[in-house]
C-alpha positions in Angstrom: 85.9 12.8 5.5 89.4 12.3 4.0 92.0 15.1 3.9 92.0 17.2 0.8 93.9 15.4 -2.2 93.9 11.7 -0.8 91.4 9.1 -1.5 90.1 5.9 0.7 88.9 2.4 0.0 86.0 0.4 1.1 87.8 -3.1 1.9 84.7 -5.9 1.9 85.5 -8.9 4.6 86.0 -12.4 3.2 82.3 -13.2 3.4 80.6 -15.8 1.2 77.4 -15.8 2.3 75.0 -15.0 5.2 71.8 -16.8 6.8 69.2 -14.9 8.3 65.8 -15.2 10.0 63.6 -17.7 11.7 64.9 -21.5 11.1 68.5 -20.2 9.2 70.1 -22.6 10.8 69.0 -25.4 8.2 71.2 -23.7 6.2 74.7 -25.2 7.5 74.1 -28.6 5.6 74.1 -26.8 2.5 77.6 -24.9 3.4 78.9 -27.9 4.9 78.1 -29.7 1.5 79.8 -26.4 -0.5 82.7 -26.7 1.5 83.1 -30.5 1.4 83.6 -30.7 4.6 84.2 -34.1 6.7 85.3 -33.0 10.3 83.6 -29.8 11.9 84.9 -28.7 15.4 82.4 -26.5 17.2 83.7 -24.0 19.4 81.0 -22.7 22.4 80.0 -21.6 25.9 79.4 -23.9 28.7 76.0 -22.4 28.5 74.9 -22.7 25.2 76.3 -26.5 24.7 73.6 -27.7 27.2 70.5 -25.0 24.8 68.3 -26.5 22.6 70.2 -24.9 19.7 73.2 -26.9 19.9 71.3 -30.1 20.1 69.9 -28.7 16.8 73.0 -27.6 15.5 74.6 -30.9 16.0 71.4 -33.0 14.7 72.2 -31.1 11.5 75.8 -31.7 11.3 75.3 -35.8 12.9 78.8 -37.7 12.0 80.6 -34.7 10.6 81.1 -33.2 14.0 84.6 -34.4 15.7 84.8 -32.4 18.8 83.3 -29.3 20.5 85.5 -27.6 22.7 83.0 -25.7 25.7 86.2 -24.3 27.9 85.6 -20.6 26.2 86.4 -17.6 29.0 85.1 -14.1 28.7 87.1 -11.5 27.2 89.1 -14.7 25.7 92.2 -14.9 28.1 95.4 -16.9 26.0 95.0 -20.2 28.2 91.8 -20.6 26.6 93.3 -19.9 22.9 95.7 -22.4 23.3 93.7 -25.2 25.1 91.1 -25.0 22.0 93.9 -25.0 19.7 95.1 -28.1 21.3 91.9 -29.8 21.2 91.4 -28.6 17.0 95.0 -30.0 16.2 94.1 -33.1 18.0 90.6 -33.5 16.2 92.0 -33.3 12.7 89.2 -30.2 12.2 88.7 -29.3 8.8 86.0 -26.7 9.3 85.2 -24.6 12.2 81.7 -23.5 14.3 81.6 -20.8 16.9 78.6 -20.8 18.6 77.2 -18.0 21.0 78.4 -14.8 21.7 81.9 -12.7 20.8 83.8 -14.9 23.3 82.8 -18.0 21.3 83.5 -15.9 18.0 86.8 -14.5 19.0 88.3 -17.6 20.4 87.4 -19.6 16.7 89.4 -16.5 15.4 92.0 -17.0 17.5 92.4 -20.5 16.8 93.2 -20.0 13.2 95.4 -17.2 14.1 97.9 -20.0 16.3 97.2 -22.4 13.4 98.6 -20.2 11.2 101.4 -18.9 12.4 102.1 -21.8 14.2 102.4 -19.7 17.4 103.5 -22.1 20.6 103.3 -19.2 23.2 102.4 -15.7 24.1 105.7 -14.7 23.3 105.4 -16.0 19.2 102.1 -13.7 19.3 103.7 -10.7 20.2 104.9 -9.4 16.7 101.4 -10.2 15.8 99.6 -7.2 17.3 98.5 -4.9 15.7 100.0 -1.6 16.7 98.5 1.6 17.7 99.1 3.8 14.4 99.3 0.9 12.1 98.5 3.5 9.2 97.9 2.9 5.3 97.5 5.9 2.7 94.5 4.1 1.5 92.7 2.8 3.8 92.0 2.7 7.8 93.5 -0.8 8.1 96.1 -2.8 6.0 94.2 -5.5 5.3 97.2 -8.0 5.9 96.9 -11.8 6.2 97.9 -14.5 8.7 100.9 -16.0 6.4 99.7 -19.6 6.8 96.1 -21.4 6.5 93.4 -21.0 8.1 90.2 -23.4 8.5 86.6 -21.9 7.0 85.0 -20.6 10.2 81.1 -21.1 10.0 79.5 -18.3 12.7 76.5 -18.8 14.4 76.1 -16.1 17.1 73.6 -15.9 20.2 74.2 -12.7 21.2 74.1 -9.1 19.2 78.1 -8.7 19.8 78.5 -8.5 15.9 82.1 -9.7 15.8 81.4 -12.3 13.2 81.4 -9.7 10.8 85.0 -8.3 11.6 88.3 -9.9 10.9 89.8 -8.9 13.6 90.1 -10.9 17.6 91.2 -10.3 20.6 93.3 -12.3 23.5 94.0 -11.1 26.6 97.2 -11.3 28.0 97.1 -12.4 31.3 100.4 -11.4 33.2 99.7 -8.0 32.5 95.4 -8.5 32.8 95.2 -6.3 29.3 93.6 -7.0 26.3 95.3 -7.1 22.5 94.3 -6.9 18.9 94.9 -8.7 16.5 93.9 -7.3 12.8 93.8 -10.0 9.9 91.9 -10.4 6.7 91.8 -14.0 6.8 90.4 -14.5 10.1 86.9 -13.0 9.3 84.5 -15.7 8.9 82.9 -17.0 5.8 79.3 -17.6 6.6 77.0 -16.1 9.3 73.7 -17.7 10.6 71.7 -15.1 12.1 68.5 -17.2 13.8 67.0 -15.9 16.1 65.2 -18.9 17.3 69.2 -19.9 18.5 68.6 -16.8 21.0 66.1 -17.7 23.2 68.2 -19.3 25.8 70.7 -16.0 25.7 70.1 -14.4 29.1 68.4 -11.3 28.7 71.3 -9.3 30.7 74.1 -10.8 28.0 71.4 -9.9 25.0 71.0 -6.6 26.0 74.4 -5.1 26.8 75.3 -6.6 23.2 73.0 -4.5 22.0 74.2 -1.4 23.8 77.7 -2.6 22.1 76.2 -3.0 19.4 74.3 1.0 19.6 78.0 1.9 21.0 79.6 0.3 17.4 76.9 2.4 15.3 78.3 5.9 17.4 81.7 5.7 16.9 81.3 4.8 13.4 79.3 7.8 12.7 81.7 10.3 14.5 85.1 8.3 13.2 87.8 10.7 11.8 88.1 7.5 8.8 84.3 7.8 8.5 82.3 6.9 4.6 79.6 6.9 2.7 78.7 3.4 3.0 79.2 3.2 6.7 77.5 5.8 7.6 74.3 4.8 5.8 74.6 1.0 7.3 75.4 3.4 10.7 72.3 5.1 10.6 69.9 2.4 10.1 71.4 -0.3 12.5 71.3 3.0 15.5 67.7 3.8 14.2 66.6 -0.1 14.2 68.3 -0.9 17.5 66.9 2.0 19.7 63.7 1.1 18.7 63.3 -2.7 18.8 66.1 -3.7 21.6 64.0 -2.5 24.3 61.1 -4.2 23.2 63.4 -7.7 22.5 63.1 -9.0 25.7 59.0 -9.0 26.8 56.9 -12.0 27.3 55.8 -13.8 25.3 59.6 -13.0 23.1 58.9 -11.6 19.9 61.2 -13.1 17.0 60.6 -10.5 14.5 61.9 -8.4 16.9 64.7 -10.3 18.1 65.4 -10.6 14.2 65.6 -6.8 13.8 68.1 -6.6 16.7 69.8 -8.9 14.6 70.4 -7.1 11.7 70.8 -4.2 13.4 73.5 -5.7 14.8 75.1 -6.8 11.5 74.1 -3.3 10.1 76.5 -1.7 13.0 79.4 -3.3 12.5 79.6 -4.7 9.0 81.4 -1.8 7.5 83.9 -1.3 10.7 87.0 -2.5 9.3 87.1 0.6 7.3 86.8 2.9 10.2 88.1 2.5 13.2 86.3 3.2 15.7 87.2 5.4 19.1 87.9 6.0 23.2 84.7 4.1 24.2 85.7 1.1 22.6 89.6 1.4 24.0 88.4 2.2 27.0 86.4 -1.0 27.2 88.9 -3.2 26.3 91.0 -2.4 29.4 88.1 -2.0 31.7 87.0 -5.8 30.8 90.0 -7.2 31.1 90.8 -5.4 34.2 87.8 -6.1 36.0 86.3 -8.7 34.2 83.2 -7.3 32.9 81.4 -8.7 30.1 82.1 -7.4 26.9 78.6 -6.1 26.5 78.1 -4.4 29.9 81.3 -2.0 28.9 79.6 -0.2 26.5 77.5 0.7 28.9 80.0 1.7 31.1 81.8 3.9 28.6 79.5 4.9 26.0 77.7 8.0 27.3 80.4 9.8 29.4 82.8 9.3 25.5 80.1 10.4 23.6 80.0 13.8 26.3 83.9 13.9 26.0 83.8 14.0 22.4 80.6 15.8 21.6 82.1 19.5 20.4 84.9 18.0 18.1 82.1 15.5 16.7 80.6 19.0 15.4 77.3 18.1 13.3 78.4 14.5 13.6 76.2 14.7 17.0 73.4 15.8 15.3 73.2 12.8 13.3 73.2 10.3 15.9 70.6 12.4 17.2 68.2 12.1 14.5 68.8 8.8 13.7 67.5 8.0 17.7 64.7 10.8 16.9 65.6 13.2 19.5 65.3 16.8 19.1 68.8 18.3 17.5 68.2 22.1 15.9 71.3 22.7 13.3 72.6 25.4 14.8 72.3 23.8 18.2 75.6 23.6 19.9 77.1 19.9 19.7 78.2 19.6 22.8 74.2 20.6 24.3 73.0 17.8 21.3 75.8 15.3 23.0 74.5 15.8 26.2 70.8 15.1 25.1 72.4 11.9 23.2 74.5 10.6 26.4 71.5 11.4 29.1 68.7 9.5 26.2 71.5 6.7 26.1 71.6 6.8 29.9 68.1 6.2 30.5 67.5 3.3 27.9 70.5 1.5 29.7 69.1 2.0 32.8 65.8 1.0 31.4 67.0 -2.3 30.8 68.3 -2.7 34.1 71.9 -2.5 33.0 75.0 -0.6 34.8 76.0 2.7 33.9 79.2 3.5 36.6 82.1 1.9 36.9 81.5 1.9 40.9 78.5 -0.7 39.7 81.2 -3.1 38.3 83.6 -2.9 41.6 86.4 -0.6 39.7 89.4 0.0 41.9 90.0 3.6 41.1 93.8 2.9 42.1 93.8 1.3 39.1 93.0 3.8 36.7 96.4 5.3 36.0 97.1 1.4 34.3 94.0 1.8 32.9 94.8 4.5 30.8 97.9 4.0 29.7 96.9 0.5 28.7 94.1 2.3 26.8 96.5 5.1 25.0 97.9 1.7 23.4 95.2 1.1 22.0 95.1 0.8 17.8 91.2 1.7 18.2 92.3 5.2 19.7 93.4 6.5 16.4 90.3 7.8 14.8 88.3 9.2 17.7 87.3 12.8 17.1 89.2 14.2 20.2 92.8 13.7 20.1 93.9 12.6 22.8 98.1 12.8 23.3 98.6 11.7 27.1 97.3 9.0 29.5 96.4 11.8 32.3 93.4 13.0 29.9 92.0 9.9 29.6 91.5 10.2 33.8 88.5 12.6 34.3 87.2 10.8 32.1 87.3 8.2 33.7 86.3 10.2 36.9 83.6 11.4 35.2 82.4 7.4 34.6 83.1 6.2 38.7 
């Protein structure tokens, strides 16, 4: 996993404490009362602040809530950023609530990253990307902090996204329509309430395609050059839980055991992530969301089986491990590439299934625009790790071919 004679570290996100299962929402009182807090901001989708869950939420919290800011846009363009900011500064916030999906979670993020550093414009964020081979002897990400404060972030998500259990966020910058990273410790929320009563009123299109991210998280964990032990095993069981209960998440009447599986499926996919970084499906979605403005959800289904194709023969055994752990056939001296094949064409069909995209054509891509595609994507920190090294933008287009 790591090169002869060097070690790695397993860096643990700032989390205090996480809710989960049927009515875990009750539990915010009892963090609001840890955290003393007087003035909670909640930060949300147009959507979900007219669901039944807010009005819940915001029964719980009664006088303590100040504001809620519902202005959030997919794929969490700057504009957005800085109006919520705004409207936090303005409030006198002393604790923060993103509710719904990863917009919802990234934007919260995001806030505390401008309140920290004080940032007034695109411009002042600039230094604060995180750069393509941002590299550490010890581990896959310097776990550096925003130098100035940050407000507690409470995060109750709708959606199976998983980016409450990351500290990093991303903006898009929207002169040049691509999407950045920003990487630090201190932006990772505190507490997670995973209820999956709050999910009902998530369309089942938005609920799904997180879960395909969420499948797509588990992947490129498990083939990751900066791969571990503990990753891997959190890896295994979230792609083993979520190929078996996301299909079955949706029927009628909804099932919330189910739906609470997903769930911490979800949580087991990503929670380890920020040690390994994860590969070309992921960069590759970044760009084609911002680009084209599909939801963060849908890219993964866009991305993740031609990738997984692409990557198959360097992944070596790796691919036989995804295989199992979606209980497909996978001999061990079958060739990888044949084993990623079966994977991509199983993934395929489950997409499809759900009544998801698979082709970029689906979305209305503009092939012309797939030579700024890729180099945006070659930019990527995320590209670091991914099995197949790739050196020069004009690889990445077949593959991209290969996904029209």
């Amino acid at each position: 996993m790591q090169p002869k004679g060097t070690y790695a570290t397993y860096c643990v996100p700032p989390l205090e404490a996480v809710a989960f299962g049927r009515g875990a929402l009750a539990y915010i009182d009892a963090i609001l009362q840890s955290l003393a807090a007087k003035r909670v901001f909640a930060i949300t989708t147009r959507s979900v602040a007219r669901s039944r869950g807010l009005a819940r939420l915001k029964g719980i919290v009664g006088s303590r809530l100040c504001g809620v800011f519902t202005e959030t846009k997919a794929h969490v363009p700057e504009s957005a950023v800085f109006a919520a900011t705004e409207e936090v500064k303005r409030s006198g916030a002393d604790t923060l609530v993103s509710v719904g999906g990863g917009t919802a979670t990234d934007t919260t993020k995001d806030c505390n990253l401008l309140l920290a550093s004080g940032a007034k414009a695109w411009s002042d964020l600039a230094p604060l990307i995180t750069p393509r081979q941002r590299r550490s002897a010890v581990s896959a990400f310097e776990t550096v902090r925003v130098s100035g404060p940050v407000l507690p972030h409470i995060a109750i998500p709708t959606t199976l996204s998983g980016g409450e259990f990351t500290f990093s966020a991303s903006m898009k910058h929207e002169e040049s329509r691509s999407k950045q990273l920003f990487i630090y410790y201190n932006l990772a929320p505190r507490f997670v309430i995973l209820d999956p009563e709050l999910t009902l009123e998530t369309p089942s299109d938005l609920w799904l395609s997180s879960g395909v991210k969420a499948i797509d998280h588990c992947v490129e964990t498990l083939y990751s050059n900066d791969r571990q032990p503990v990753t891997e095993a959190m890896a295994q069981a979230g792609l083993a839980a979520l190929v078996t209960h996301l299909p079955r998440s949706t029927g009628d009447p909804v099932d919330l055991e189910v739906r609470g599986h997903c769930q911490t499926g979800a949580w087991l996919a990503i929670f380890g992530i920020m040690n390994v970084r994860l590969g070309l499906s992921h960069a590759i979605g970044h760009q084609v969301g911002a680009r084209w403005g599909v939801p963060h959800g849908v890219t993964s289904c866009l991305t993740m089986p031609a990738v997984i194709e692409f990557n198959a023969k360097e992944a070596g055994v790796r691919m036989h491990q995804i295989a199992h752990c979606m209980s497909l056939r996978a001999g061990p001296r079958e060739d990888p590439q044949t084993v990623g094949s079966r994977v991509a064409r199983t993934l395929r069909k489950l997409i499809r299934s759900m009544g998801l995209p698979t082709r970029l054509r689906e979305i209305g891509a503009d092939r012309r625009d797939f030579p700024a595609v890729a180099e945006h994507v070659l930019d990527d920190p995320l590209m670091a790790s991914n099995p197949r090294r790739v050196e020069r933008a004009e690889e990445i287009l077949p593959l991209l071919d290969a996904m029209w």
